[in-house]
C-alpha positions in Angstrom: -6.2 7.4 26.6 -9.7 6.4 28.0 -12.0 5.0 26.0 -16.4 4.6 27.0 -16.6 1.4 25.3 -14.3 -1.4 23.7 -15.8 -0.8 20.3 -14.1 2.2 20.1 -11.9 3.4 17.2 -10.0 6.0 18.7 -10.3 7.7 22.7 -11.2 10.6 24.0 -8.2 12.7 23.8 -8.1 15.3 21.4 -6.6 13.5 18.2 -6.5 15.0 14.3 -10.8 14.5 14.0 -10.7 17.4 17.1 -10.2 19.9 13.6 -12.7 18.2 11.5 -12.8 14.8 10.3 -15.5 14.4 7.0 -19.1 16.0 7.6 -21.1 13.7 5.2 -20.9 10.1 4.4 -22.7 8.2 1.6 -23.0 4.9 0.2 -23.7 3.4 -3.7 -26.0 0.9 -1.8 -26.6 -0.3 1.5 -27.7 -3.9 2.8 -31.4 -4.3 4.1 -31.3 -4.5 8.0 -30.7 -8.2 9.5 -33.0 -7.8 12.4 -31.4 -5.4 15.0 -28.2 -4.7 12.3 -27.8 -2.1 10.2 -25.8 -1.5 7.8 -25.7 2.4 6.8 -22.2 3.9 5.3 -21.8 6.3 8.1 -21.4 2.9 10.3 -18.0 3.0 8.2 -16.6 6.3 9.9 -18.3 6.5 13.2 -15.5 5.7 14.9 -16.7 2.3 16.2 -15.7 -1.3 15.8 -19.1 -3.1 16.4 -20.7 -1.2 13.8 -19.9 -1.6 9.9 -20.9 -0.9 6.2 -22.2 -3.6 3.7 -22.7 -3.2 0.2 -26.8 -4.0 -0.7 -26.2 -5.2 -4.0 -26.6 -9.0 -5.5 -23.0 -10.5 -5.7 -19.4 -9.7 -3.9 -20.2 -5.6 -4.7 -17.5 -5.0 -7.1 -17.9 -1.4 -8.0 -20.0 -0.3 -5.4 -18.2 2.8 -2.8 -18.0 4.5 -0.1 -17.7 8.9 0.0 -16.7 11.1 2.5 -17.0 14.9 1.8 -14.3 17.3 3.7 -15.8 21.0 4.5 -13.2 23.2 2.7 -11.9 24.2 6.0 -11.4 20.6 7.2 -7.7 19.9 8.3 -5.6 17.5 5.5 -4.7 14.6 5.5 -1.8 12.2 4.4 -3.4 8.9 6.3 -6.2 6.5 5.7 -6.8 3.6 8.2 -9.0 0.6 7.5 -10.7 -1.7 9.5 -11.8 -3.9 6.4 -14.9 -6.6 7.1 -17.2 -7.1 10.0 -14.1 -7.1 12.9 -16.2 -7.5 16.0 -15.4 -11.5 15.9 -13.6 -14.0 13.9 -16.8 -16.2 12.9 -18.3 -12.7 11.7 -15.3 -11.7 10.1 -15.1 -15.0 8.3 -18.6 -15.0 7.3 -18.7 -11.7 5.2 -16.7 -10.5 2.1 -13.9 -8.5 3.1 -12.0 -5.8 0.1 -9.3 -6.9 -1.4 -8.3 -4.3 -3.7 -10.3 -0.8 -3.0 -9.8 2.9 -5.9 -9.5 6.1 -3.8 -10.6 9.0 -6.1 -10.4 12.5 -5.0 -13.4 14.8 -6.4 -13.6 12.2 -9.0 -9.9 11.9 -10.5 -8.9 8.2 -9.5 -5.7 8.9 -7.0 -4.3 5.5 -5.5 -5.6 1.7 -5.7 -4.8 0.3 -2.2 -4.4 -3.9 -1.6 -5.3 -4.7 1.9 -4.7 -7.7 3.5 -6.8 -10.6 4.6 -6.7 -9.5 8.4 -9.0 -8.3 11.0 -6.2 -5.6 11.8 -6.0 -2.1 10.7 -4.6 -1.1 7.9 -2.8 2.2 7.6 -2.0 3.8 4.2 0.0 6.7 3.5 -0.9 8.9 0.9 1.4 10.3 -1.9 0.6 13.7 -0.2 -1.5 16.0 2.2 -5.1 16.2 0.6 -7.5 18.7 1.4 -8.1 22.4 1.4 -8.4 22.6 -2.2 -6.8 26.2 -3.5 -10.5 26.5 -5.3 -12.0 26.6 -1.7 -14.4 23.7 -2.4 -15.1 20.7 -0.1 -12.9 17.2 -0.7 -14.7 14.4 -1.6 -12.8 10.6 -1.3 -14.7 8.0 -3.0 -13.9 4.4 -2.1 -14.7 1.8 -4.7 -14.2 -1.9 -4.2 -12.2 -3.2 -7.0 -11.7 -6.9 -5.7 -12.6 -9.1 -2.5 -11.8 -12.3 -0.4 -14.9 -14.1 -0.5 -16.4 -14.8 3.2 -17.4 -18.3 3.8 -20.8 -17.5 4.5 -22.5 -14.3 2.7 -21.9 -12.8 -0.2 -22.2 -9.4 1.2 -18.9 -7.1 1.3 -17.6 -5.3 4.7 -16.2 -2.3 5.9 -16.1 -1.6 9.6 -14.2 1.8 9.4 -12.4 3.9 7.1 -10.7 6.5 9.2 -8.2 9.3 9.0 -5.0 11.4 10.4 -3.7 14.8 9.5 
């Protein structure tokens, strides 16, 4: 496996997003820029560890999410990885909420709550079963909503650096 930088997710074999991966990514709210930092939700699932999402409203951001929409042709999948708060370094990491308890709905219908860990590693989760090409030939849409966080010691602003998948 090769990889062009160390921020990388995954490397430049062919792996499960060589079929499709999502298309679209969108966010309930996003934090303002901090200077040369952004903060948009397709920084959660672009497949790099030095860029992240943050949630842009006042408090921990309990309630807002994160959606990915599948193309109906997209391949399925039965894994969801995630790289939960700011993971490029352990003062960051500290800094910043991280989730503590995040709903997965699919197209709406709430599916699985997932606990993750306080830890900078990823986080695999396998799903009750393969999701995806709907037999109504419409796209997949997995909504991610924080339920609960560890509170960072320093902001008040909750941290995803990637949600990523495997079919």
């Amino acid at each position: 496996e090769t990889r062009d930088s160390p921020c990388q997710v995954i490397g430049m074999e062919c792996s499960w997003y060589c079929g499709g991966g999502p298309d679209t990514v969108w966010a309930s709210s996003t934090l303002d820029p901090q200077g040369a930092q952004r903060h948009a939700a397709f920084q959660a699932h672009d497949l790099d560890y030095c860029t992240a999402w943050s949630e842009g409203v006042p408090g921990p951001g309990i309630g807002e999410s994160l959606t990915y929409r599948f193309a109906p042709d997209s391949p399925r999948i039965h894994t969801i990885i995630i790289s939960n708060g700011r993971v490029t370094n352990d003062t960051s990491w500290k800094a910043n909420n991280r989730v503590k308890r995040i709903r997965v709905s699919e197209n709406g219908q709430a599916l699985l709550d997932l606990d993750l860990a306080d830890t900078m590693a990823d986080q695999s989760f396998s799903l009750p079963g393969l999701l995806g090409q709907r037999a109504d030939g419409k796209a997949m849409v997995l909504t991610f909503t924080i339920l609960g966080v560890y509170a960072g010691d320093r902001y008040d602003d909750t941290v995803i650096t990637e949600i990523h998948f495997d079919g």
